[in-house]
C-alpha positions in Angstrom: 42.8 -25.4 -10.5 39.4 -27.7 -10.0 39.4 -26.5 -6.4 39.4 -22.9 -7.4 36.5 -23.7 -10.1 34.1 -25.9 -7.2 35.1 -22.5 -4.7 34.0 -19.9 -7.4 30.6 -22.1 -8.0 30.1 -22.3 -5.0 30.4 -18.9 -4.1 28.2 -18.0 -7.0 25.8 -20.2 -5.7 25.5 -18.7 -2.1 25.3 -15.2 -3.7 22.7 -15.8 -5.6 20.7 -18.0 -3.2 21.6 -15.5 -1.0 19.7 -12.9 -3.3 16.5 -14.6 -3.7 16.4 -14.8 -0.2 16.4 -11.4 0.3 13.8 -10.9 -2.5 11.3 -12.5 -0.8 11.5 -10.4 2.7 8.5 -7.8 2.3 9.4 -4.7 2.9 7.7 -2.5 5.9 4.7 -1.1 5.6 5.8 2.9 6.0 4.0 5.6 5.3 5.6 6.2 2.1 5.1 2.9 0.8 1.3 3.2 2.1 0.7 6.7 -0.1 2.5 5.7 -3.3 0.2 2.7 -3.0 -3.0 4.3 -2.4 -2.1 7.5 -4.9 -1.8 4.5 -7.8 -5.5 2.9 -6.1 -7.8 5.1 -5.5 -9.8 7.1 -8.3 -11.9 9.9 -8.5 -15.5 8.7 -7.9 -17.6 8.5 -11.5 -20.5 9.8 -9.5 -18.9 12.6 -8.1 -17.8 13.6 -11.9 -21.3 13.4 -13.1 -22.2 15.6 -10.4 -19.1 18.1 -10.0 -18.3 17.1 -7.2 -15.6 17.8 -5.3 -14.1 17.1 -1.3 -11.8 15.8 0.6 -11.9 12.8 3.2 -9.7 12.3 6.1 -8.8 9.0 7.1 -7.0 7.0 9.9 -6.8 3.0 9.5 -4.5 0.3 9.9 -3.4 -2.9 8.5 -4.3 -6.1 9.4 -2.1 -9.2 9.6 -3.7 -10.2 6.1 -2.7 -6.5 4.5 -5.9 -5.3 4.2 -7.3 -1.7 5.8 -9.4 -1.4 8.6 -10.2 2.1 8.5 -10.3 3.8 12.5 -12.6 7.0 11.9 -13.6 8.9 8.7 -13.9 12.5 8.4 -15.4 14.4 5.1 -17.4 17.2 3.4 -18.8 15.1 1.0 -20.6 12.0 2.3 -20.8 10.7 -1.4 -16.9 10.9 -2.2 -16.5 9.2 1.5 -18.7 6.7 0.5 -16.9 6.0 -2.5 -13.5 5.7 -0.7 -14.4 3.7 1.8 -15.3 1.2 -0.9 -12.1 1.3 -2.6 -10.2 1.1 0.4 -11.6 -2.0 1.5 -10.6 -3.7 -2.5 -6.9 -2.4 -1.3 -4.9 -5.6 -0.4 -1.0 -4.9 0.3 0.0 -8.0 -0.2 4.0 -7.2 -0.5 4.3 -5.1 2.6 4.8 -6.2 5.6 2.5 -4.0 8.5 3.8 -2.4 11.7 2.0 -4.1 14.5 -0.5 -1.3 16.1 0.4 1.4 14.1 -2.6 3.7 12.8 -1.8 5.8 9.6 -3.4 9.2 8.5 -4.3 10.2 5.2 -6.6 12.7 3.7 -8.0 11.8 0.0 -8.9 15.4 -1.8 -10.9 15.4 -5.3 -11.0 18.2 -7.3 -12.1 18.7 -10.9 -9.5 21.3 -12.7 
């Protein structure tokens, strides 16, 4: 009977240190994961309120070892909400995903005031 009892707690114990293990792993840096992060991040420029403004921006970056974007080439028509992206993508840190080595992501950013 004590041998069954130091078998379960053990068992429990690999389990659950098997768990936390997992836990901490990042997950990858898809393209899925990249757009639900920057949907929550970026914002609608204040500026570009104030004025009406409205645009879209098309951009291609990547991330860097430290999860941060370095951002490949820039395309608008609206140099003041490009502006204004540019600055909140370089505040984005993805801290919890891991990047794909080399891999250059796409994503176009369009305001528009309803």
């Amino acid at each position: 009977m004590k041998l069954f009892r130091v078998l379960t707690l053990a068992l429990v114990f690999t389990t659950v240190c098997s768990f936390s293990v997992l836990a901490m792993k990042p997950e990858l840096a898809t393209p899925k994961n990249i757009h639900k992060v920057l949907k929550e991040s970026i914002k609608y420029p204040e500026l570009a309120i104030r004025h009406g403004c409205c645009g879209s921006v098309d951009v291609t970056f990547m991330l860097n070892d430290k999860g941060t974007i370095e951002i490949k080439s820039m395309s608008t028509d609206n140099e003041e909400i490009a502006e204004s992206v540019k600055k909140q993508l370089k505040d984005i840190t993805f801290t919890d995903l891991k990047p794909v080595y080399n891999q250059q992501y796409k994503i176009r950013i369009t305001f528009k005031l309803v």
